[in-house]
DSSP file (Angstrom, degrees, kcal/mol; ACC not computed):
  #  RESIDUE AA STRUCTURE BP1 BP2  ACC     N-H-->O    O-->H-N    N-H-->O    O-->H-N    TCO  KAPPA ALPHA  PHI   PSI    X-CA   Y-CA   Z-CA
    1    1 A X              0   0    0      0, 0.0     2,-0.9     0, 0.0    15,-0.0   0.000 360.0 360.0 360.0 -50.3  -16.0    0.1    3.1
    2    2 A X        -     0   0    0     13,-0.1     2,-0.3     2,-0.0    15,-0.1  -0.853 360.0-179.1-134.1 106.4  -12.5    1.3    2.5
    3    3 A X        -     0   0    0     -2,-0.9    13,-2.2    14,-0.1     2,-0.6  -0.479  18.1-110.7 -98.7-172.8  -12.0    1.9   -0.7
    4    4 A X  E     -A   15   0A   0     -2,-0.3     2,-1.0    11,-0.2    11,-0.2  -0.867  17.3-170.1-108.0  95.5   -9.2    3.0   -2.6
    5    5 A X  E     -A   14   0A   0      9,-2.9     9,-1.4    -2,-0.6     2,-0.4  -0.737   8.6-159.7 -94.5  96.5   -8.0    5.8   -4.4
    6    6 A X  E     -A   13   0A   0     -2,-1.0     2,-0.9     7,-0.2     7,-0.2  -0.539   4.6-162.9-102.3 139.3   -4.9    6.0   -6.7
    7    7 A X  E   > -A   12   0A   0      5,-1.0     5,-2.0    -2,-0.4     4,-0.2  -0.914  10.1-167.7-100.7 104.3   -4.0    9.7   -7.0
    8    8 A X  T > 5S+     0   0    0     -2,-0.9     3,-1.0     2,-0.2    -1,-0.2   0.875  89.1  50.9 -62.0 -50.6   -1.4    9.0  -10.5
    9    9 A X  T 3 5S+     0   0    0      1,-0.3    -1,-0.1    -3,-0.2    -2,-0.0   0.939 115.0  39.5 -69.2 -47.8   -0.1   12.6  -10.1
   10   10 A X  T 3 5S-     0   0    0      2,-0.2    -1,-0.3     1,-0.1    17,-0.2   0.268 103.6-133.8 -86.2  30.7    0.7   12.0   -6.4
   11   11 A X  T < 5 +     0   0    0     -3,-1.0    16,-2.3    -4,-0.2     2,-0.2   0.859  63.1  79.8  11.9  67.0    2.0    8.7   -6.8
   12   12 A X  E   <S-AB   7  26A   0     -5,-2.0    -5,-1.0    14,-0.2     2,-0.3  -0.896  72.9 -97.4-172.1-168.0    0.4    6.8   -4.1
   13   13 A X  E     -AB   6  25A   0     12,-0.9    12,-2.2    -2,-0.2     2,-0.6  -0.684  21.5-153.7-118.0 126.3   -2.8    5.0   -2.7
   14   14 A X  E     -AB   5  24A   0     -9,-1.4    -9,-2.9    -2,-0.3     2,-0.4  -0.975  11.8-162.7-101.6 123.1   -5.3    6.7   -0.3
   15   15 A X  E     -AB   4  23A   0      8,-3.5     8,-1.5    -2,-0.6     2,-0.4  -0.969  16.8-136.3 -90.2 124.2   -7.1    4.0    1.9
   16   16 A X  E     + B   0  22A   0    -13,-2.2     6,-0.2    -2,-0.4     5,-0.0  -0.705  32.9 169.6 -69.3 132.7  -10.0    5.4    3.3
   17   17 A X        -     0   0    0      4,-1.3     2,-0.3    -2,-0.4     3,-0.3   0.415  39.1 -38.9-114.0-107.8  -10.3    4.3    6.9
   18   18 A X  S >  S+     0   0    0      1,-0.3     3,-1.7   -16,-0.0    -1,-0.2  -0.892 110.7  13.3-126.5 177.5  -12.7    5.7    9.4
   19   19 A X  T 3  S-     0   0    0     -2,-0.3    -1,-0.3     1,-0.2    -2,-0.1   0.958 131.7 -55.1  72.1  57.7  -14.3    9.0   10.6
   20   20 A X  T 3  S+     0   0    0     -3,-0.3     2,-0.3     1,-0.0    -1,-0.2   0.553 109.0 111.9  65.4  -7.5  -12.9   10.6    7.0
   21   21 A X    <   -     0   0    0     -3,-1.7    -4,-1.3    -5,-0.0     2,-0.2  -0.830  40.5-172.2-106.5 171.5   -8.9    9.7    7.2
   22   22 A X  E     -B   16   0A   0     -2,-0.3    20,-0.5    -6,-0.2    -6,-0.2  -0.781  22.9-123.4-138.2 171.0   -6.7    7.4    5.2
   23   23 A X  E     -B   15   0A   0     -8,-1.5    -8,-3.5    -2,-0.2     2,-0.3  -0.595  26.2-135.1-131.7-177.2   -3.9    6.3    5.3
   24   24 A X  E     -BC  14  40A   0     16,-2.6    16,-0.9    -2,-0.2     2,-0.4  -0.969   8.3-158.5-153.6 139.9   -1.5    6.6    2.3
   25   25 A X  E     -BC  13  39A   0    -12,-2.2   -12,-0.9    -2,-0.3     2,-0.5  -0.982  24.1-157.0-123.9 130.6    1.0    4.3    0.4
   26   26 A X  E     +BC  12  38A   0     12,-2.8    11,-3.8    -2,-0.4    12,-0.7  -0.900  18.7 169.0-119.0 133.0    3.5    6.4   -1.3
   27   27 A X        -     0   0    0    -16,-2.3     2,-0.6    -2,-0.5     9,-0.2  -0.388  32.9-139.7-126.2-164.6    5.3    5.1   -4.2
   28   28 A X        -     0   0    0     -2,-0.2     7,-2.0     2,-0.1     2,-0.3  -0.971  37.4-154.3-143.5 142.9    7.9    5.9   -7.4
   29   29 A X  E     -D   34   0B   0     -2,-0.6     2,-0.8     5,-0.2     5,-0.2  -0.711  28.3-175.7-165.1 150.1    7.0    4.0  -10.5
   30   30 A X  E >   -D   33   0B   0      3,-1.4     3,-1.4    -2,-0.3     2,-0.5  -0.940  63.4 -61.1-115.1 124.6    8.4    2.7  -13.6
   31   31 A X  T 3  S-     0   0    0     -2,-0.8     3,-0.0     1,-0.3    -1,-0.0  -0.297 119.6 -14.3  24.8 -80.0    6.2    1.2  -16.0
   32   32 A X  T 3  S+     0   0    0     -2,-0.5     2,-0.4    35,-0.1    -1,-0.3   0.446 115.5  80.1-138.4  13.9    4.9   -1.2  -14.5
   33   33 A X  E <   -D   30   0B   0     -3,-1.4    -3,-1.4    34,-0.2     2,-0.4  -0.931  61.6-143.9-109.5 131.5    7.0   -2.1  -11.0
   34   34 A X  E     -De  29  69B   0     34,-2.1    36,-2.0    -2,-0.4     2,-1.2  -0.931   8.3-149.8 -42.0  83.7    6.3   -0.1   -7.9
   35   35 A X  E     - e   0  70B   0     -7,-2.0     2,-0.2    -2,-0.4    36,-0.2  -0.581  10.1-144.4-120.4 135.4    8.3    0.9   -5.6
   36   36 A X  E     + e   0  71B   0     34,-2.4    36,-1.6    -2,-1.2    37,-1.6  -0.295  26.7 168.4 -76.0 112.7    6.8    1.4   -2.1
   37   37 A X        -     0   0    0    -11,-3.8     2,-0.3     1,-0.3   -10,-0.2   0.562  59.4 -10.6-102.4 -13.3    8.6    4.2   -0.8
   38   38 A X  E     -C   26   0A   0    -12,-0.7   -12,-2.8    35,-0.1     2,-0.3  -0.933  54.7-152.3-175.7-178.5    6.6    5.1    2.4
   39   39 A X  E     -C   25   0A   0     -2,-0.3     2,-0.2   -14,-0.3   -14,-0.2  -0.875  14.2-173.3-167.1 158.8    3.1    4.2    4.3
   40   40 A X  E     -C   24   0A   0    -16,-0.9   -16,-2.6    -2,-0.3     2,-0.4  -0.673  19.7-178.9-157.9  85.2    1.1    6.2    6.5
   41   41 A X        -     0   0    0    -18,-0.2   -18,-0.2    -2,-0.2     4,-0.1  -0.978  52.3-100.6-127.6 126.7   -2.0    5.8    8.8
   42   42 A X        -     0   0    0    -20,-0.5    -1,-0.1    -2,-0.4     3,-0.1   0.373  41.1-108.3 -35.9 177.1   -2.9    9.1   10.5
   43   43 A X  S >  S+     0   0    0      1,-0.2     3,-0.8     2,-0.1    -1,-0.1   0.793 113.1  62.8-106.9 -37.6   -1.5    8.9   14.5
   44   44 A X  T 3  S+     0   0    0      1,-0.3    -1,-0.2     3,-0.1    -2,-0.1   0.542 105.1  42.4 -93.3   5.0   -4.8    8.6   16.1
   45   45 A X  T 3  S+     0   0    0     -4,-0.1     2,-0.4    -3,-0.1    -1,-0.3  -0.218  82.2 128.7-141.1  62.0   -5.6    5.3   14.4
   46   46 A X  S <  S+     0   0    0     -3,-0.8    -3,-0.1     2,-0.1    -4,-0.1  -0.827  78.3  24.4 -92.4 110.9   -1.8    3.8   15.1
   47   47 A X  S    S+     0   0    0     -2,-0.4    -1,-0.1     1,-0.0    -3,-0.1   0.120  95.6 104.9 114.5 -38.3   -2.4    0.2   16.9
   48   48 A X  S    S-     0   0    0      1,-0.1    -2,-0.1     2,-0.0    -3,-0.0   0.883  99.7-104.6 -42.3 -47.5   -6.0   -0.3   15.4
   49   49 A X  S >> S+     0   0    0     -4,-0.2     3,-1.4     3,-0.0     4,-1.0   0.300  86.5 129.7 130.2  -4.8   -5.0   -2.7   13.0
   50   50 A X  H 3>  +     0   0    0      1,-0.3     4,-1.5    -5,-0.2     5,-0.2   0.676  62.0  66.8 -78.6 -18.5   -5.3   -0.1   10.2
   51   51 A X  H 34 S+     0   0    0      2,-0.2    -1,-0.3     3,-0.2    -5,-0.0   0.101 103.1  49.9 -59.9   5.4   -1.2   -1.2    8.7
   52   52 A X  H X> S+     0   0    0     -3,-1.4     3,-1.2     3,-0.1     4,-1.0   0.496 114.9  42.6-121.8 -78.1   -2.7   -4.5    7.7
   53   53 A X  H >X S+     0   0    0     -4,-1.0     3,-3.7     1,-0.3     4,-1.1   0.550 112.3  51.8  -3.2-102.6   -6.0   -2.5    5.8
   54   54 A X  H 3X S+     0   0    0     -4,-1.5     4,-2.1     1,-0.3     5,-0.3   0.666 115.7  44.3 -28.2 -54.1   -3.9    0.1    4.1
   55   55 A X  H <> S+     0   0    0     -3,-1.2     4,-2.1     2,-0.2     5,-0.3   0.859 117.9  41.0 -57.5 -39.3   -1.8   -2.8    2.9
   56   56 A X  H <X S+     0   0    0     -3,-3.7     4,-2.7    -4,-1.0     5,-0.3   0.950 116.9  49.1 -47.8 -56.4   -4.6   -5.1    1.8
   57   57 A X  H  X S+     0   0    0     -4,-1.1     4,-1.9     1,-0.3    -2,-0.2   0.821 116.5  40.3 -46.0 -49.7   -6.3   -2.5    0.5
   58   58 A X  H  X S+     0   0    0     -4,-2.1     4,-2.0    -5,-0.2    -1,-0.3   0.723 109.0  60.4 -84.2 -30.9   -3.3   -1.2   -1.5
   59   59 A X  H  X S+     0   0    0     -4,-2.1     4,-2.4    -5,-0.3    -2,-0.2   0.969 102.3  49.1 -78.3 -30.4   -2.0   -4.4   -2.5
   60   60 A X  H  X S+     0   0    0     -4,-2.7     4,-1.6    -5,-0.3     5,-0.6   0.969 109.4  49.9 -55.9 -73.8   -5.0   -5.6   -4.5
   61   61 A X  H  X S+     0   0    0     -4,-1.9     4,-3.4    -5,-0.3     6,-0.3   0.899 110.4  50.7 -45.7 -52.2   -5.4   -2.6   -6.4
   62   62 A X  H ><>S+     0   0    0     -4,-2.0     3,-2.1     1,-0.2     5,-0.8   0.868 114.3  49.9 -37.0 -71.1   -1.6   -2.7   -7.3
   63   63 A X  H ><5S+     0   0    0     -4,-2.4     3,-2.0     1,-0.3    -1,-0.2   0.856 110.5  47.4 -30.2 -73.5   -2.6   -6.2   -8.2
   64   64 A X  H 3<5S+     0   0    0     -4,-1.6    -1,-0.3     1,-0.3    -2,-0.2   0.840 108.3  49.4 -47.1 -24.9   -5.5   -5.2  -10.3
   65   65 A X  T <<5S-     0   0    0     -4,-3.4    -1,-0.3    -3,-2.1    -2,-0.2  -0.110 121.1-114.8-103.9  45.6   -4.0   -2.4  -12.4
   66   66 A X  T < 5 +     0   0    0     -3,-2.0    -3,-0.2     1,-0.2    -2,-0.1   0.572  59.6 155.7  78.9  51.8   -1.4   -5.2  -12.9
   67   67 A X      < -     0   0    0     -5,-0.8     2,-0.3    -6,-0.3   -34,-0.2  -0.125  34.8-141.3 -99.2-179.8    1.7   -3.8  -11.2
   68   68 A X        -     0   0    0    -36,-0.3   -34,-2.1    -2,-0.1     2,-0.3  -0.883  27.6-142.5-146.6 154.8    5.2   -5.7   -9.5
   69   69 A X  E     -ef  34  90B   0     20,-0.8    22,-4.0    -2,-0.3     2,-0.4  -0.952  19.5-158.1-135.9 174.1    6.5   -4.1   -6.4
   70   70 A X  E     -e   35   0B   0    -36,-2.0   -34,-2.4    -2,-0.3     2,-0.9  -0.997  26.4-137.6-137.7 115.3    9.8   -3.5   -5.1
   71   71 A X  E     +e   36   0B   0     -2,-0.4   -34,-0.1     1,-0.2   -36,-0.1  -0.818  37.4 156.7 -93.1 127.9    9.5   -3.0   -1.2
   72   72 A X        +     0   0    0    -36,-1.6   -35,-0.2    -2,-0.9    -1,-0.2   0.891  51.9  72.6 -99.9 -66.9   11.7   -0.2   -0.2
   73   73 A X  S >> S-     0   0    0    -37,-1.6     3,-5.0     1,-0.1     4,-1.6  -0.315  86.6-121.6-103.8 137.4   10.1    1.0    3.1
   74   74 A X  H 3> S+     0   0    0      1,-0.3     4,-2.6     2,-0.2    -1,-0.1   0.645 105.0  51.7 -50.8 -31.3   10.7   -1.4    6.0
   75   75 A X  H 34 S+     0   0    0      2,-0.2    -1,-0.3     3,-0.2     4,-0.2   0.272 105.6  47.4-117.6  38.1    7.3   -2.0    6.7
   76   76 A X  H <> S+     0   0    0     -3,-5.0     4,-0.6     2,-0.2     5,-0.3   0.415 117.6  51.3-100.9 -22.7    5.8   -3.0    3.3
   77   77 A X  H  X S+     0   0    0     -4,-1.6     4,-1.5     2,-0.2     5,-0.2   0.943 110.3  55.8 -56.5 -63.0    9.4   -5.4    3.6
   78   78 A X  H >X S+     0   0    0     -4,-2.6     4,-1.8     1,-0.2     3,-0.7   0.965 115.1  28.5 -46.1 -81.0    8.0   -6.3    6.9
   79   79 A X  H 34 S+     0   0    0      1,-0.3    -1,-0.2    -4,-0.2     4,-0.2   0.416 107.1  64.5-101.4  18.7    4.5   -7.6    5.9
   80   80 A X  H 3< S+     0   0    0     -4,-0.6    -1,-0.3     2,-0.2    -2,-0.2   0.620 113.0  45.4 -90.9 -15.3    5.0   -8.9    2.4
   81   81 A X  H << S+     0   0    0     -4,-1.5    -2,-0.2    -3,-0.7    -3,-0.1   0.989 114.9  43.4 -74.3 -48.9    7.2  -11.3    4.4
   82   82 A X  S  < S+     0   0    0     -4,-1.8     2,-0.4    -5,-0.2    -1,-0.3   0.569 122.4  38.7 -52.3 -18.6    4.8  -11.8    7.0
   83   83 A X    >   +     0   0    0     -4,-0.2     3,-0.5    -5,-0.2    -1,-0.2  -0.906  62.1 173.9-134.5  93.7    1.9  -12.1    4.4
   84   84 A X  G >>  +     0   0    0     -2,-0.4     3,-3.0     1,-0.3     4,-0.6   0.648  68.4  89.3-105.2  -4.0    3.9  -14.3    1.5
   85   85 A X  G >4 S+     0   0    0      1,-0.2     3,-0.6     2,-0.1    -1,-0.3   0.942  91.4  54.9 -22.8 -40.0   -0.4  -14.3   -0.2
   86   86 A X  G X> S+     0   0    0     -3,-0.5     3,-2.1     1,-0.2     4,-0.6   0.721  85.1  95.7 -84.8 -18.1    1.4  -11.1   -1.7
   87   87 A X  G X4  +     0   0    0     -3,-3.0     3,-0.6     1,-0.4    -1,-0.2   0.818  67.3  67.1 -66.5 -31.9    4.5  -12.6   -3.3
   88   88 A X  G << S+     0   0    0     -3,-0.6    -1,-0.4    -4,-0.6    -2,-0.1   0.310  90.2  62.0 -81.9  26.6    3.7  -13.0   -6.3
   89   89 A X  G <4 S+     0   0    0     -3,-2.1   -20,-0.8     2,-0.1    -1,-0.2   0.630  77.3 118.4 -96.0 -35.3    3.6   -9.3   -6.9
   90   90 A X  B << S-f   69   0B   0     -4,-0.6     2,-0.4    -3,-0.6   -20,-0.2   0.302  73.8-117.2 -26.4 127.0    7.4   -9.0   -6.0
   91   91 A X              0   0    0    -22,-4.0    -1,-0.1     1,-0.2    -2,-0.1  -0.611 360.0 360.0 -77.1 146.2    9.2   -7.7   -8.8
   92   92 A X              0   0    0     -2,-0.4    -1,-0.2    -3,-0.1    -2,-0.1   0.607 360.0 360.0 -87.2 360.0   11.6  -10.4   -9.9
């Protein structure tokens, strides 16, 4: 249902959400740490619930292609704390 796109060139994650937007995890990376530099889900589906998706969504693939992250932008900081499942992506 909402899969997951990683665009390499624009370094970040499209979550597809519903009715044909996504929301967008923007990143820098070096080798193999991440670091989450902004987040995005379009204005009209702000409140939905769609910040916890785009994050699921996005942290698993990080997780599969076998990546560390560094949260930079306050509200990937914000719910890997709130969601500590995720910690063990944190780059040490």
């Amino acid at each position: 249902m909402h899969n997951v796109t990683h665009d390499i060139d624009g370094e970040c994650f499209l979550v597809d959400l519903e009715q044909g937007m996504h929301a967008t995890v923007k990143y820098k990376r070096d080798n193999s740490v991440i670091t989450i530099t902004s987040t995005r889900v379009p204005d009209e589906l702000q409140g939905k619930g769609y910040g916890k998706v785009m994050m699921e969504k996005a942290l698993a693939e990080i997780e599969r292609l076998e990546f560390t992250v560094i949260p930079e932008c306050s509200y990937v900081v914000h719910y890997m704390n709130e969601h500590t499942q995720w910690s063990h992506l944190l780059s040490k």
